[in-house]
C-alpha positions as MATLAB code, in Angstrom:
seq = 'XXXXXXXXXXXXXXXXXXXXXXXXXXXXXXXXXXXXXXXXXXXXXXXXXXXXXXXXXXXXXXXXXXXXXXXXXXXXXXXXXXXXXXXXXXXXXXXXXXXXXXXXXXXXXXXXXXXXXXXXXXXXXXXXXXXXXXXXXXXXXXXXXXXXXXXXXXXXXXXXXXXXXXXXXXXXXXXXXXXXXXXXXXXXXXXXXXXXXXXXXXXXXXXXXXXXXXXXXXXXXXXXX';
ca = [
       0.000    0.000    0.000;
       1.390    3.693   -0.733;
       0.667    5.129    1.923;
       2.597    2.768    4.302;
       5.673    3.585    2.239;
       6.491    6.036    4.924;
       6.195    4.110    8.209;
       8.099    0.713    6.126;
      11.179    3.083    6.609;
      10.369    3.983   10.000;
      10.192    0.528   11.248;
      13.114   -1.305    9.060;
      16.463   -1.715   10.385;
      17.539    1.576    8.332;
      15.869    3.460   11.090;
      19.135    3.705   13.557;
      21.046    4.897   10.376;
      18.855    7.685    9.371;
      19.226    8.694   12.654;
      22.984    8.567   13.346;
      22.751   10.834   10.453;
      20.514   13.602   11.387;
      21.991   16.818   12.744;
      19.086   16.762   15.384;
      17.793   12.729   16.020;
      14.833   14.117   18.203;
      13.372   16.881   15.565;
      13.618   14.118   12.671;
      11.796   10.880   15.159;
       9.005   13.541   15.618;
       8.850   13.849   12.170;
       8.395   10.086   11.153;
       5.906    9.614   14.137;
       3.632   12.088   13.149;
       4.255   10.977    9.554;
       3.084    7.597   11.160;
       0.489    8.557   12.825;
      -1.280   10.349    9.794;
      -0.387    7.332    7.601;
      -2.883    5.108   10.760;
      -5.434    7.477   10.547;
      -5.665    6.653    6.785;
      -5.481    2.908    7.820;
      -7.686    2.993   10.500;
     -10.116    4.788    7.800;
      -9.967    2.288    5.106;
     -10.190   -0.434    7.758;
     -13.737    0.999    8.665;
     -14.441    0.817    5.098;
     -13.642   -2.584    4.776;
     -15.121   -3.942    7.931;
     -18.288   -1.900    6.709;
     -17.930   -3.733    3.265;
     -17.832   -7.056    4.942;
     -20.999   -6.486    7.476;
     -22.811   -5.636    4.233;
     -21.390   -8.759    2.629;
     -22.743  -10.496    5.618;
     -25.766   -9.413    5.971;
     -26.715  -10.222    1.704;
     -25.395  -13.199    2.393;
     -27.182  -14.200    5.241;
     -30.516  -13.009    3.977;
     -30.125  -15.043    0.812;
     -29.496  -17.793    3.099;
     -32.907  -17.044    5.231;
     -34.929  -16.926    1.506;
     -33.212  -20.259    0.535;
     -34.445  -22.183    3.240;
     -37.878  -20.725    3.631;
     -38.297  -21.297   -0.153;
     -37.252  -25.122    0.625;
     -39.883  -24.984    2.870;
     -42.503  -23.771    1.143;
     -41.424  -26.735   -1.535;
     -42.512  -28.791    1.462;
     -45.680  -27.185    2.108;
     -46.904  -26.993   -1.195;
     -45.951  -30.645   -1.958;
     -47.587  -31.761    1.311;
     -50.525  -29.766   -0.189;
     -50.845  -31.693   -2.745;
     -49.426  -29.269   -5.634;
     -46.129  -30.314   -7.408;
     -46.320  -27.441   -9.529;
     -46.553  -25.026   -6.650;
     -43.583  -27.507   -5.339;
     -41.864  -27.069   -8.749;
     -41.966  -23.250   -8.722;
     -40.598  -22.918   -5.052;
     -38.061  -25.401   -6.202;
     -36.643  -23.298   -9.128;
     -36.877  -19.900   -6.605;
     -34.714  -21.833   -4.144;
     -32.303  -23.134   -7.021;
     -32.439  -19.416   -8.097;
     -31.469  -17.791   -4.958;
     -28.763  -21.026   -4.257;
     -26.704  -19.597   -7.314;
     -27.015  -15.912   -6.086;
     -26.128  -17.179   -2.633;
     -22.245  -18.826   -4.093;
     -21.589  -15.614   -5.363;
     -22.459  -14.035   -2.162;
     -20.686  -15.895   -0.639;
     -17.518  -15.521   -2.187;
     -17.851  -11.434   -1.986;
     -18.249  -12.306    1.826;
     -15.456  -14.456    2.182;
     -13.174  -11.821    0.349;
     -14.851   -9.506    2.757;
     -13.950  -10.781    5.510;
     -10.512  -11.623    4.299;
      -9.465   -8.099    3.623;
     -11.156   -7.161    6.458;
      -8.940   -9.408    8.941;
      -6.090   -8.561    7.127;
      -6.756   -4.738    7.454;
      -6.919   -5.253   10.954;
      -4.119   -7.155   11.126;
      -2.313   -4.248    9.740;
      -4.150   -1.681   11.735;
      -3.546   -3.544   15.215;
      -0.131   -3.675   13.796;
       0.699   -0.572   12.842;
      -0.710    0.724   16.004;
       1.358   -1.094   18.076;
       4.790   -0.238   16.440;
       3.499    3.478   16.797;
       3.528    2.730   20.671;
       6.813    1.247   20.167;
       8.844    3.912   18.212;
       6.683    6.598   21.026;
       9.063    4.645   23.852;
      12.103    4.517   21.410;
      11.290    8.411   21.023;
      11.446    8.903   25.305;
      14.641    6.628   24.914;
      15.954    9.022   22.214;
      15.253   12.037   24.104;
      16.901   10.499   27.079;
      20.256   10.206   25.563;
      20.452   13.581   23.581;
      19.786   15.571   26.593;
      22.394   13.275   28.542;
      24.447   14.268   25.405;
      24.021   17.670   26.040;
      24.769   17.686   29.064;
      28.019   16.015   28.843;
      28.836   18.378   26.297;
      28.257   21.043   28.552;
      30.424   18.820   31.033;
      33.070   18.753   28.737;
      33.500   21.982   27.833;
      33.590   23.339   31.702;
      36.221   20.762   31.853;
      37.771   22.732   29.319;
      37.214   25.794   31.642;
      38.803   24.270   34.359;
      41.944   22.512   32.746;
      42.465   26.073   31.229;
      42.166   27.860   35.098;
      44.644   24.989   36.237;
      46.946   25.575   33.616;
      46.673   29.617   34.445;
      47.293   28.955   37.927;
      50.483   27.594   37.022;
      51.237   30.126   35.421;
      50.531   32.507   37.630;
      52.722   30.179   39.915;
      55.711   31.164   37.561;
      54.756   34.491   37.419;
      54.942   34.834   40.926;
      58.646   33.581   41.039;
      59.432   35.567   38.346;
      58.324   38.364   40.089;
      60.044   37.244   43.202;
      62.884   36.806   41.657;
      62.806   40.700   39.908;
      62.187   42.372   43.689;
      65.290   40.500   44.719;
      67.425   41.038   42.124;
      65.955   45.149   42.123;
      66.732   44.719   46.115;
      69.869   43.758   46.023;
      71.036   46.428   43.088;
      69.355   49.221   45.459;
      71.937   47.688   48.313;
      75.182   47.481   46.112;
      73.976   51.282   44.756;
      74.682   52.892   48.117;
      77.619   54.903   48.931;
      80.514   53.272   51.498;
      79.982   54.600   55.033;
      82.996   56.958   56.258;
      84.155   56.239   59.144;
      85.806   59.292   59.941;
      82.811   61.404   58.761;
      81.348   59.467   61.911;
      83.814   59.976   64.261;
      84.017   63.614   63.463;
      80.522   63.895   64.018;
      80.660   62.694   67.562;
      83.502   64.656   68.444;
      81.740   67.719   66.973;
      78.983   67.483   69.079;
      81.459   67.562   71.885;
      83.188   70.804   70.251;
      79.941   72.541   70.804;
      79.346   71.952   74.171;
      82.898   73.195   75.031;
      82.203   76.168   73.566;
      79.127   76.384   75.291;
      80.683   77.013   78.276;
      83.187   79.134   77.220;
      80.677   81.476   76.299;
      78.991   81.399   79.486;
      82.228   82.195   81.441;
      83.344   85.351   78.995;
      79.484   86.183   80.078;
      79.565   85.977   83.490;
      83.631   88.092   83.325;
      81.615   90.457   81.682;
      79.075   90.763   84.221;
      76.674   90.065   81.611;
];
């Protein structure tokens, strides 16, 4: 049937490969589903045809079965009557309606055939639909575990590159240590040699003063000052 032609790729074993190659596996299962489900409506539409077709079949048949036998038995009546010819006449109604009733019931059997085997298909159909629904949860699943692992992975990233900065920063920081002593000791060998007599003379100058401190003091007090 055409219109199956759809959900016979859904539900053959090409179905994992069409989906390793879509760019997004959960946009494209949504897609064959609800291509599935409009290809069961149409099913599940000729299938109420068919069934339809067959009740009808039945119910000819079934009536021509009815006239056959109360034809037989008006044959009966009618020759318990008395009348062959009334017999005869029943007779060749019955025989009449037997013939109608083989091709009856051959409609009816082919009826009811396509009619099991549309529900076959139907119950079928339906069925796999409820199938490829849980596959579809199952899909799901696993890309949004994929995504999140993706976003796993690339804060990994994150935090390998932070590790590898604080090493560097590490290095940086001896580095740096290493340029304060290095400027440290320059600053140290810069400065001038301390003079030890500059020293000495300044202590003894401070001494100087005081003498003549008193000096002055005396010539102040001879002066009457």
């Amino acid at each position: 049937m055409g219109i199956l032609s759809r959900f016979t790729d859904i539900i053959s074993a090409n179905v994992n490969a069409l989906l390793e190659k879509a760019e997004d596996p959960v946009k494209m299962v949504n897609k064959y589903l609800l291509d599935a489900k409009t290809d069961l409506a149409e099913v599940k539409r000729e299938t109420a045809e068919i069934m339809a077709q067959e009740a009808a079949s039945k119910r000819s048949y079934d009536a021509n079965v009815l006239e056959v036998a109360r034809y037989a038995e008006l044959a009966k009546k009618a020759l318990l009557a008395g009348s062959e010819e009334d017999a005869a006449v029943f007779i060749g109604k019955k025989q009449e309606l037997e013939n109608a009733g083989a091709s009856l019931q051959v409609a009816y059997a082919a009826a009811h055939e396509s009619a099991v085997k549309m529900r076959q298909l139907h119950d079928k159909l339906s069925e796999d639909i409820k199938g490829l629904e849980q596959r579809k949860t199952a899909i799901e699943a696993k890309v949004a575990i994929a995504g999140t692992q993706e976003k796993i992975n690339k804060y990994s990233d994150s935090a390998d590159k932070v590790e590898a900065a604080i090493g560097a920063f590490a290095e940086m920081e001896k580095k740096a240590d290493r340029m304060l002593d290095q400027a440290n000791a320059t600053a140290e060998l810069n400065k001038k040699p301390i003079d030890e007599a500059k020293a000495l003379e300044e202590k003894y100058r401070t001494g100087c003063t005081a003498s003549v401190s008193e000096e002055l003091a005396a010539l102040k007090a001879e002066l009457g000052l």
